[in-house]
ZAMARGU-4260 file (C-alpha; in steps of 0.2 Angstrom, whole numbers, plus 5000, padded with zeros to 4 digits):
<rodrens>
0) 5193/4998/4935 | 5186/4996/4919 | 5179/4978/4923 | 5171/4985/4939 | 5163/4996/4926
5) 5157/4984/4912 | 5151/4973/4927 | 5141/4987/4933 | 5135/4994/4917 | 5130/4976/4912
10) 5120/4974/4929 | 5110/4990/4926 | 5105/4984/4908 | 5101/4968/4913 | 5089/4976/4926
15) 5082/4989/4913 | 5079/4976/4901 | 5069/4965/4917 | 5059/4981/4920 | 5052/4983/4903
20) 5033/4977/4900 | 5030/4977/4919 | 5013/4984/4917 | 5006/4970/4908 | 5013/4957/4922
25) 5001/4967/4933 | 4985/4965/4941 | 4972/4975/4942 | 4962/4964/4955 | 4970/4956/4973
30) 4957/4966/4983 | 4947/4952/4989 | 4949/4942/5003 | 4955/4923/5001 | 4946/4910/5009
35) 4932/4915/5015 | 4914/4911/5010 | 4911/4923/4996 | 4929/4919/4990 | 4922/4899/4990
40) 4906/4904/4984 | 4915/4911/4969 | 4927/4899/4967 | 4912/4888/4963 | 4904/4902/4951
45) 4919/4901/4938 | 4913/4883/4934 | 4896/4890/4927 | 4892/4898/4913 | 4886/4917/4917
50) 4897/4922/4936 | 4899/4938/4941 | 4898/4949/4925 | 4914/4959/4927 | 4912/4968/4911
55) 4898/4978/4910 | 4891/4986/4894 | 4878/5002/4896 | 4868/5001/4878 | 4859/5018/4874
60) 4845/5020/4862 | 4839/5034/4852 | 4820/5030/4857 | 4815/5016/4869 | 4825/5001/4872
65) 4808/4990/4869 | 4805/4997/4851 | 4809/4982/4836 | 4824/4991/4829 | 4831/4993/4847
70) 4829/4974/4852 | 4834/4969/4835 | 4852/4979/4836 | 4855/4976/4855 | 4851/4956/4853
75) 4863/4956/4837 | 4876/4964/4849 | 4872/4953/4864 | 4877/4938/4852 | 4891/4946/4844
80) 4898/4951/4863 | 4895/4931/4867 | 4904/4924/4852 | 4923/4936/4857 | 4935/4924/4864
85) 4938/4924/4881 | 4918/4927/4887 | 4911/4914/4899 | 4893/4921/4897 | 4883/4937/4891
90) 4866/4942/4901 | 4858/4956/4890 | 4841/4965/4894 | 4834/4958/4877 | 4838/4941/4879
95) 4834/4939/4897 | 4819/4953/4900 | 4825/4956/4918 | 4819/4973/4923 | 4834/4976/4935
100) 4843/4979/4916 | 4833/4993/4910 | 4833/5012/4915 | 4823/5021/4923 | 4819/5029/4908
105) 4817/5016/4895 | 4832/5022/4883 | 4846/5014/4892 | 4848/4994/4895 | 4863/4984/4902
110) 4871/4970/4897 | 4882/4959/4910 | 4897/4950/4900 | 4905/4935/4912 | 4923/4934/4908
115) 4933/4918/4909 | 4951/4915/4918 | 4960/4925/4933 | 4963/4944/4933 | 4974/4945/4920
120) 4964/4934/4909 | 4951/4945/4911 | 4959/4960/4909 | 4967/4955/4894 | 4949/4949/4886
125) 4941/4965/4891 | 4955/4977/4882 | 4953/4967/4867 | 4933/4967/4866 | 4931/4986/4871
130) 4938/4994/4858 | 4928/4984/4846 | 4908/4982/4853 | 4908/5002/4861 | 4904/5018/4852
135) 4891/5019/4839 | 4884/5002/4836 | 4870/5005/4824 | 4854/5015/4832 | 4864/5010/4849
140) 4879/5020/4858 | 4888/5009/4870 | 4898/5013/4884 | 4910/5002/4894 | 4910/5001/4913
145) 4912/4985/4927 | 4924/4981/4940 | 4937/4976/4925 | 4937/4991/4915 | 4937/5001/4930
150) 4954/4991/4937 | 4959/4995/4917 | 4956/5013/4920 | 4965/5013/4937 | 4979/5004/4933
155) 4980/5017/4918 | 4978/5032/4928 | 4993/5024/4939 | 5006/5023/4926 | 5003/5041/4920
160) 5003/5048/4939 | 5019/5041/4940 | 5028/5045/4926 | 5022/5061/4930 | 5028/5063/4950
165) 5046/5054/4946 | 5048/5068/4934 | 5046/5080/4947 | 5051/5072/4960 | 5067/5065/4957
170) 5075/5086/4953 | 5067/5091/4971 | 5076/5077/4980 | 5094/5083/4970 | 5091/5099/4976
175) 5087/5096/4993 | 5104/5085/4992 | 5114/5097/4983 | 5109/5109/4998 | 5112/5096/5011
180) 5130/5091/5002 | 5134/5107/4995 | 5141/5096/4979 | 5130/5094/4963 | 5141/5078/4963
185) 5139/5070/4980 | 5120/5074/4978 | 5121/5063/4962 | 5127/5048/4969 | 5110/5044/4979
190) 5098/5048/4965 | 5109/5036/4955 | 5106/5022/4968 | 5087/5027/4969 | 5084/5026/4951
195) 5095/5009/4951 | 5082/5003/4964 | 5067/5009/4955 | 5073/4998/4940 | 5075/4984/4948
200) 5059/4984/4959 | 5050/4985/4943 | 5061/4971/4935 | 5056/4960/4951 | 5039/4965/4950
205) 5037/4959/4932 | 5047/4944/4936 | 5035/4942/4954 | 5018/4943/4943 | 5023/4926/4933
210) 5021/4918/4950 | 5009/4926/4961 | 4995/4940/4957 | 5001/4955/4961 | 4991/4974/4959
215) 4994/4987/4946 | 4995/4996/4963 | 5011/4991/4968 | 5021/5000/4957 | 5016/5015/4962
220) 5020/5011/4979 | 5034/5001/4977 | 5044/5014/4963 | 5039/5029/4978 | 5047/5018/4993
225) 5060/5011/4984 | 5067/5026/4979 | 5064/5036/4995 | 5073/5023/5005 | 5089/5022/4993
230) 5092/5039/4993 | 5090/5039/5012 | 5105/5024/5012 | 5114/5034/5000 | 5114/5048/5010
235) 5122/5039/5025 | 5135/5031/5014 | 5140/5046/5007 | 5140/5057/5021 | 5152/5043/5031
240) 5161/5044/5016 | 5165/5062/5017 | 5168/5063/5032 | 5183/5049/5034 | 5190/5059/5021
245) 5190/5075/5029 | 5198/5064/5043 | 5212/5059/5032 | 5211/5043/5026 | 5214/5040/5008
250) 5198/5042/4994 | 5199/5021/4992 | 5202/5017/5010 | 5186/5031/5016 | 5176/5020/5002
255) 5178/5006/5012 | 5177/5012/5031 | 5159/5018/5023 | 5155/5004/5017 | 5160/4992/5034
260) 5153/5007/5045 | 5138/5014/5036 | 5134/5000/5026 | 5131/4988/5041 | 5118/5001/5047
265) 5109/5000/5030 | 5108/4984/5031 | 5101/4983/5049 | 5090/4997/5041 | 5086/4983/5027
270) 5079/4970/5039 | 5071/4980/5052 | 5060/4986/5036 | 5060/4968/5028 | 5053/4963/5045
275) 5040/4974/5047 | 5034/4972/5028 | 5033/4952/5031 | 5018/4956/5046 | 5008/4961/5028
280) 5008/4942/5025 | 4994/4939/5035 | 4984/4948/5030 | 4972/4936/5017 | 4972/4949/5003
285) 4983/4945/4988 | 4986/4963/4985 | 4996/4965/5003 | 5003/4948/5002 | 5010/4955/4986
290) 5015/4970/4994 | 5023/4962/5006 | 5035/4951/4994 | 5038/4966/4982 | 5042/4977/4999
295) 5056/4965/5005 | 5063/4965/4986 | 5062/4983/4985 | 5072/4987/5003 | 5084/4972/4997
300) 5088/4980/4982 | 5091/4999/4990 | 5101/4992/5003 | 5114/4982/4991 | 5116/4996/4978
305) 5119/5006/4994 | 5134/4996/5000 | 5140/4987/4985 | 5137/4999/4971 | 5139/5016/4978
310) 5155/5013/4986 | 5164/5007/4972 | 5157/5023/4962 | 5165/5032/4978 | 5181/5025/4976
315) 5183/5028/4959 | 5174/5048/4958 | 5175/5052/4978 | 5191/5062/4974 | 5178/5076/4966
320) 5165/5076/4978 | 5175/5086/4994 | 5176/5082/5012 | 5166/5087/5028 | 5170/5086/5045
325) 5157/5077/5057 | 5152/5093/5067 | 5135/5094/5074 | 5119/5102/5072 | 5120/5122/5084
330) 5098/5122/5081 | 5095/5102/5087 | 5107/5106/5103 | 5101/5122/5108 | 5084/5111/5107
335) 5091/5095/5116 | 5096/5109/5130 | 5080/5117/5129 | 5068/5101/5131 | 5080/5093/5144
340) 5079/5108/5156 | 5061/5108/5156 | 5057/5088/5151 | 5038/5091/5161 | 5032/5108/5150
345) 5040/5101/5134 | 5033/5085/5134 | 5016/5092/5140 | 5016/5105/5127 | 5020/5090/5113
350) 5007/5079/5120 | 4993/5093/5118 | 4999/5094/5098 | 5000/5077/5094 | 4982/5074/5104
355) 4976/5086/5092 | 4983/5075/5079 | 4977/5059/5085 | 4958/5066/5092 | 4950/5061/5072
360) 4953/5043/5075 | 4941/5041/5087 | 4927/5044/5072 | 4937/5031/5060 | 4926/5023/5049
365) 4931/5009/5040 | 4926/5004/5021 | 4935/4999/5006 | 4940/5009/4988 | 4927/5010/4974
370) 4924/5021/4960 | 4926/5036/4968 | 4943/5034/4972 | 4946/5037/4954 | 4947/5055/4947
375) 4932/5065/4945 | 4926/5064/4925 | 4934/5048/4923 | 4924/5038/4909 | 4924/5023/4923
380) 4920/5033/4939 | 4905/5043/4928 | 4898/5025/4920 | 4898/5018/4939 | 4887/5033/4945
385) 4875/5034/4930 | 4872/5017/4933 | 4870/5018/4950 | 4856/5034/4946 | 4847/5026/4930
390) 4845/5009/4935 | 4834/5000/4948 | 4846/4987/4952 | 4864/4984/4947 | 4877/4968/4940
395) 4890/4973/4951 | 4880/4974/4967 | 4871/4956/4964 | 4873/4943/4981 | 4875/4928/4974
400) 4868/4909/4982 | 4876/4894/4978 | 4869/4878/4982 | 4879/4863/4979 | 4870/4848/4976
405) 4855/4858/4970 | 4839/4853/4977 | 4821/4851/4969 | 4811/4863/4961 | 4799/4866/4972
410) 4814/4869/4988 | 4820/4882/4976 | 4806/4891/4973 | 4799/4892/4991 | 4820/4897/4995
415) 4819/4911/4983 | 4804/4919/4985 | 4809/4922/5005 | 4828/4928/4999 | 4814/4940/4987
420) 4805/4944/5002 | 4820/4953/5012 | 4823/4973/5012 | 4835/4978/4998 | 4832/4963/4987
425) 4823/4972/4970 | 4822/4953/4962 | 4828/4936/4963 | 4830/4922/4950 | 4815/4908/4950
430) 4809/4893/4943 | 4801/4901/4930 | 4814/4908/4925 | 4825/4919/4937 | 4838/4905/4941
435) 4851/4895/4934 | 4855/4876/4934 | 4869/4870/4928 | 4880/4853/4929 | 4896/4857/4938
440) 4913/4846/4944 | 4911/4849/4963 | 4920/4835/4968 | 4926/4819/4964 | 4907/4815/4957
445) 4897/4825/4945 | 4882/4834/4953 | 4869/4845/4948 | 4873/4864/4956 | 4862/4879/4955
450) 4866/4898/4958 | 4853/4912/4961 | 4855/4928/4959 | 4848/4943/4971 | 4846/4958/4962
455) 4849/4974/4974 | 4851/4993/4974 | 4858/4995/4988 | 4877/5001/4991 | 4888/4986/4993
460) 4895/4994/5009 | 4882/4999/5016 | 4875/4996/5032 | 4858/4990/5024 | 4867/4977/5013
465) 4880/4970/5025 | 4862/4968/5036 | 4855/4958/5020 | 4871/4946/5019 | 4869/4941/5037
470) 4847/4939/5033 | 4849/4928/5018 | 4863/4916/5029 | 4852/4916/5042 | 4839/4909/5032
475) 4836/4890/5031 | 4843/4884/5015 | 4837/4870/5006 | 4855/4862/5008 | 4874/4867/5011
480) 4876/4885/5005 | 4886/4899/4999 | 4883/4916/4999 | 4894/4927/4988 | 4893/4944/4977
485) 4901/4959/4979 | 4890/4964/4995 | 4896/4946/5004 | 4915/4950/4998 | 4915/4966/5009
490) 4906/4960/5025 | 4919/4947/5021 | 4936/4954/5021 | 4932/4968/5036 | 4930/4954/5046
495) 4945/4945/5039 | 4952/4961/5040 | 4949/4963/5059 | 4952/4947/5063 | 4971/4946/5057
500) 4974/4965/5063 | 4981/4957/5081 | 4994/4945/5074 | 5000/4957/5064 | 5002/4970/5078
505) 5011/4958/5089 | 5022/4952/5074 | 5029/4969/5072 | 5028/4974/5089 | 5037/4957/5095
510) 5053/4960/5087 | 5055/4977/5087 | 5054/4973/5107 | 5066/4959/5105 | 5078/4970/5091
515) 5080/4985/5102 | 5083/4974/5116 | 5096/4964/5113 | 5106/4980/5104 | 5101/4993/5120
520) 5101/4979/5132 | 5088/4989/5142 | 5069/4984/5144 | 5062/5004/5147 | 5069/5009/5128
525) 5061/4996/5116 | 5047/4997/5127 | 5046/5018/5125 | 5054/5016/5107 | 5034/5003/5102
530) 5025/5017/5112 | 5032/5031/5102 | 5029/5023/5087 | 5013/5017/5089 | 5010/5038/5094
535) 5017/5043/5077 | 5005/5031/5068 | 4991/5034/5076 | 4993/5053/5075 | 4998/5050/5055
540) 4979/5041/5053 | 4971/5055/5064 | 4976/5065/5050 | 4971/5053/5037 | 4954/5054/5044
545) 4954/5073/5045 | 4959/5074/5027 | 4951/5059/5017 | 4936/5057/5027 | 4930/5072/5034
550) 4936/5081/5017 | 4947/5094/5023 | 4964/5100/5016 | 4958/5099/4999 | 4971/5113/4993
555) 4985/5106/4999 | 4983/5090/4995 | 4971/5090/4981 | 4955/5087/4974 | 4947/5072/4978
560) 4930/5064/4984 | 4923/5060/5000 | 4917/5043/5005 | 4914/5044/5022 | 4927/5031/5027
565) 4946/5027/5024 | 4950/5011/5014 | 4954/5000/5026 | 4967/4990/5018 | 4980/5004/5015
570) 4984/5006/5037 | 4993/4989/5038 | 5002/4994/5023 | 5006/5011/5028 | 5009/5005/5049
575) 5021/4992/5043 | 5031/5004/5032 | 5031/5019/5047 | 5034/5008/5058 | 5048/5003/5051
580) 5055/5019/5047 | 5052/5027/5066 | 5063/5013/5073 | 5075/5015/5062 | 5077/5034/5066
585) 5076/5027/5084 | 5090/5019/5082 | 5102/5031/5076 | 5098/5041/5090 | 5099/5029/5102
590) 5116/5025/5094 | 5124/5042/5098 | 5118/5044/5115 | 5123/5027/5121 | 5140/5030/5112
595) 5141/5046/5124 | 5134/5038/5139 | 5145/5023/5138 | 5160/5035/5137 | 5156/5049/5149
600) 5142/5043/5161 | 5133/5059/5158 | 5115/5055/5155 | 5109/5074/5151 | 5124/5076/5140
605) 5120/5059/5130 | 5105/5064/5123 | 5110/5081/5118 | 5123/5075/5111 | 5113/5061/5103
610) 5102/5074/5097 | 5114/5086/5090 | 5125/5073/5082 | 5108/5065/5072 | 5095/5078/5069
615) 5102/5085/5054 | 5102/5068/5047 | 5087/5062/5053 | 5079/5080/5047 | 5086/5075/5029
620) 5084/5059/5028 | 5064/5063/5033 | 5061/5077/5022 | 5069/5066/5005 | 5058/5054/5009
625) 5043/5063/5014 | 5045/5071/4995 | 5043/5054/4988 | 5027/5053/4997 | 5025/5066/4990
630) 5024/5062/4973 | 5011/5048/4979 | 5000/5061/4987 | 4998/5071/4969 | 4991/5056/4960
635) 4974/5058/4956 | 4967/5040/4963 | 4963/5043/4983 | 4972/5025/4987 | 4988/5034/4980
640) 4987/5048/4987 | 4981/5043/5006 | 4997/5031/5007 | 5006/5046/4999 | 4999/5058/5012
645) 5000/5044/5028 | 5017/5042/5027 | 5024/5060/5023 | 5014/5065/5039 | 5022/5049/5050
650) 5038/5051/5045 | 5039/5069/5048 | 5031/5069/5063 | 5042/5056/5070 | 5056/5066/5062
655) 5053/5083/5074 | 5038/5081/5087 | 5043/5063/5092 | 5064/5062/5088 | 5066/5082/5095
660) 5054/5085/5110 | 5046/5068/5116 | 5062/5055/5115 | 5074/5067/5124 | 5059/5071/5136
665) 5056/5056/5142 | 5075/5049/5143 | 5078/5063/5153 | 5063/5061/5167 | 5066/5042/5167
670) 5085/5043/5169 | 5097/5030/5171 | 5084/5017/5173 | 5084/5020/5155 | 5098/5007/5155
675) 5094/4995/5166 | 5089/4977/5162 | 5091/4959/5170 | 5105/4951/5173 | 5103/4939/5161
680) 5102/4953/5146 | 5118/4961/5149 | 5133/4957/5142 | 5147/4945/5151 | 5158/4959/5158
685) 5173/4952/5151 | 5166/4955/5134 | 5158/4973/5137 | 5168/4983/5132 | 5174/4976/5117
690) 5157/4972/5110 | 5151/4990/5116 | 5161/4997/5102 | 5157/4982/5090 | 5141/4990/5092
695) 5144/5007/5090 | 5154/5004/5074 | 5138/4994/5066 | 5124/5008/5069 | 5130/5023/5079
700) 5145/5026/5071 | 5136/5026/5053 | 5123/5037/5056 | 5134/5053/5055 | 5124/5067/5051
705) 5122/5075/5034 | 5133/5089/5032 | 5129/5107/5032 | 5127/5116/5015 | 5144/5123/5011
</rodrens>
């Protein structure tokens, strides 16, 4: 006993220990998609000196930018900025004279600092070059702004959101539990488990960042699921637990039958979600893909402190926790009796609701996060939209040209002055001085390549500048091209985006189809179980659109600002992990009413007894994990709080409208051809009956509802 606790107290320091100094293996990049042209185009940017400036310092004057004293200071601090470690180029409205860098006004400039290396490179530079060029610099005032200080500010904001929620979080779910168990104790042992699986999604996390760039972002999301879905194992571990004591077999041996029982159906659990989080992975977005990795980790981890540590802490502490009879839920049967009487007026009567739910996504508009997803009077979000207000054109909104071998002078000029010539473009780089030649390694010879740079004021997402990106590829260039900047990266990964949302649909459709079919051994159920949960996730975004796009619900989920559009990488996310979750609740339905129908033949009875015997677990199991969301939902970074939001709304509407109303309707109206299937998908007969019950012990047997509150 004492080893199996040194071994255990050892484990959870060495994962502590992993954990600490995550952050700084973080990303705050990973948004942009991989190879495409902008992606290329950039690729051959960061072999110049002076590519997209990711820093971007706003320079204000106490009288006009122009006066001697003012280009005197701000040239002294464009050098000073140049010469800081880790800066690949500065571009300065003193050195350069480019209009596009001066106010409206005449008392602000800009100056564009290219940094050098990856993300983290760059995020590095940029904290240590901040603190020491802004503030008061002379006659000048200096604020900091640009895609890295604002990935900076986000990450930031992240961490303190989420020290925040867990604190809240984490006494709501032991309540809930302590209600649900009616033991302070037995509610204990999950949000042991769940903070045993936080730690160690952060330990792999910070061990996954020395390999591959992962976003700040995923902590959030990974710390909220991971918990959610360890305290959900837990709670099936436990409540077998319980009850094979209260059947009375011995603290130890009860440990164990939970563990063979329940603990196989955490693990099916486990890889139903690890296969629904490896469809992210084609998605060409570094932030999913890390996502992807850190979600199979993440479920991994839950499910083996779920059926290797919590039953060895049952065996040792069980004795103090009580017992509880399997009895089943009187509200869920009266409803299974109520919706299988009348399966046509129920169904109809849900159909109506969740249409309701699911009408908004017919006015989905797509788009991706930018400053405003951060909160309002954050020093990032208001240096973007003062910048966006006082000046003409803008660093971070440039579309970028690269062409590699760079041709003649004269091919240039005429090439830049129709680029100069399209709607939306305020100036372009020339021969005279608005463009850049330098001597890059494009491949296995040196060649001369050359860059120019379209100045524009137009919104990167935009309608007008996706129509620009496709003007200037249109255009006849004076040899091979590439078109980048932030305007390109979006028209970019949308249609990257689009293009990969198919395969990934098929991927998680494909083996939930072949999952459910080989356990059911029916072809109507996995194909009703797909349907119902493509329902619940297309209801879960109609409310995403209701809330984030069309800004309602602003005092229930909290402030935030309106874009117009939903960021369109946080569905894949969200549909892999609901996904996920809806067929596992599927199953543990499923579970008890085949158990009943196998044993009885009663095809009414099964799925009331299916319903009565899991809703209270389902119910539970839901509503912890919808309280994690939860603690997503009250971050103050939209992306945060949509995933929060997205899945709290899937899981509980999959949980009650779907689980309670529509399953048990449509079993009932399609009766027993709910079990057939082919000849060739059945079982050999001689074998039936006893792989029948090899089945029920692996998932129905373990999803034994949560006990009633004593």
């Amino acid at each position: 006993m004492r080893t199996l606790w040194a071994a255990v107290l050892c484990a959870v320091a060495v994962v502590c220990v992993a954990a600490l100094g995550v952050t700084a293996a973080l990303s705050t990049g990973g948004f942009n998609s991989v190879g495409t042209e902008s992606a290329h185009a950039e690729g051959l940017l960061r072999k110049f000196r002076g590519a997209d400036p990711g820093l971007v310092l706003r320079v204000r004057s106490e009288g006009s930018v122009d006066s001697a004293r003012a280009r005197s200071d701000g040239a002294a601090l464009a050098r000073r900025v140049a010469a800081e470690p880790g800066v690949a180029a500065v571009e300065a409205y003193w050195t350069s004279r480019s209009p596009a860098l001066r106010a409206h006004d005449g008392r602000s400039a800009l100056i564009g600092v290219a940094l050098k290396g990856d993300e983290a490179a760059q995020r590095q530079a940029a904290s240590r070059i901040v603190p020491q060029v802004t503030g008061r610099q002379g006659l000048l005032r200096v604020s900091p702004g640009g895609r890295v200080w604002g990935g900076i500010q986000a990450a930031e904001q992240g961490e303190r959101d989420l020290v925040r929620a867990e604190l809240v979080v984490a006494p709501v779910v032991f309540v809930c539990l302590v209600f649900a168990f009616g033991s302070w104790l037995a509610a204990l042992f999950p949000l042991l488990v769940g903070a045993l699986a936080v730690a160690g999604a952060w330990a792999f996390l910070r061990l996954l960042g020395g390999v591959m760039e992962v976003s700040a972002i995923s902590l959030n999301i990974a710390t909220a699921l991971g918990f959610g879905l360890a305290v959900d194992y837990a709670l099936l571990v436990v409540t077998r637990f319980r009850e094979e004591g209260a059947r009375g077999l011995a603290v130890p041996d009860a440990a164990v039958e939970a563990a063979r029982t329940a603990g196989r159906s955490v693990l099916v659990s486990a890889g139903v979600v690890a296969l629904a989080f490896s469809a992210l992975w084609v998605f060409p977005f570094p932030w999913l893909r890390s996502m992807a990795v850190a979600g199979i980790a993440v479920v991994l981890l839950a499910a083996t402190a779920s059926v290797v540590l919590l039953p060895a802490l049952l065996a040792m502490l069980g004795s103090r926790i009580g017992h509880s009879g399997a009895a089943s839920s009187p509200a869920w049967r009266r409803l299974a009796r109520w919706v299988t009487r009348a399966p046509w007026s129920w169904a109809a009567c849900c159909a109506v609701l969740m249409a309701v739910l699911v009408w908004p996504f017919g006015q989905a508009q797509w788009g991706f996060a930018d400053e405003r997803a951060l909160p309002a009077g954050s020093q990032a979000r208001e240096f973007t939209e003062r910048l966006r207000t006082d000046f003409p054109a803008q660093p971070d909104r440039d579309l970028i040209v690269v062409l590699t071998p760079a041709p003649g002078d004269r091919e240039v000029d005429r090439y830049a002055r129709r680029i100069s010539a399209l709607p939306g473009v305020v100036q372009v780089t020339a021969p005279t001085g608005r463009y850049r030649t330098e001597a890059a390694q494009t491949g296995p010879n040196s060649t001369k390549s050359m860059w120019l740079k379209a100045s524009t004021g137009l919104d990167p997402q935009s309608a007008a500048a996706a129509r620009l990106v496709e003007r200037v590829r249109e255009l006849p260039a004076p040899g091979p091209r590439w078109v980048g900047g932030s305007p390109a990266r979006h028209v970019d990964a949308k249609t990257a985006l689009a293009d990969r949302v198919p395969y990934a649909v098929l991927l998680m459709a494909a083996t939930t189809l072949v999952a459910l079919l080989l356990y059911t051994r029916s072809v109507l159920i996995p194909l009703k179980a797909v349907a119902m949960a493509a329902l619940s996730l297309t209801a879960s975004l109609g409310s995403m659109i209701y809330i984030f796009q069309e800004g309602h619900l602003r005092w229930l989920v909290g402030d935030f600002t309106t874009t117009g559009f939903l960021d369109m990488t946080i569905p894949p996310l969200l549909c892999a992990i609901a996904f996920a979750l809806s067929l596992d609740y599927e199953v543990f339905l499923l579970a008890r009413v085949k158990e009943h129908y196998d044993a009885w033949g009663d095809h009414r009875e099964a799925i009331v007894e299916g319903i009565a015997r899991t809703g209270r677990l389902i119910t539970v199991a839901a509503g912890v994990f919808a309280i994690s969301m939860a603690g997503l939902a009250s971050s103050g970074i939209t992306t945060l709080k949509m995933m929060g939001v997205g899945l709290g709304v899937a899981v509980l509407i999959d949980a009650t409208l779907v689980r309670g109303i529509l399953v048990p309707a449509f079993m009932q109206l399609t009766g027993r051809a709910n079990w057939w299937a082919p000849v060739w998908v059945k079982r050999p007969s001689a074998q039936a009956a006893k792989e029948s019950r090899h089945g029920q012990d692996m998932v129905a047997e373990s999803s034994a509802e949560a006990p009633a509150a004593h």
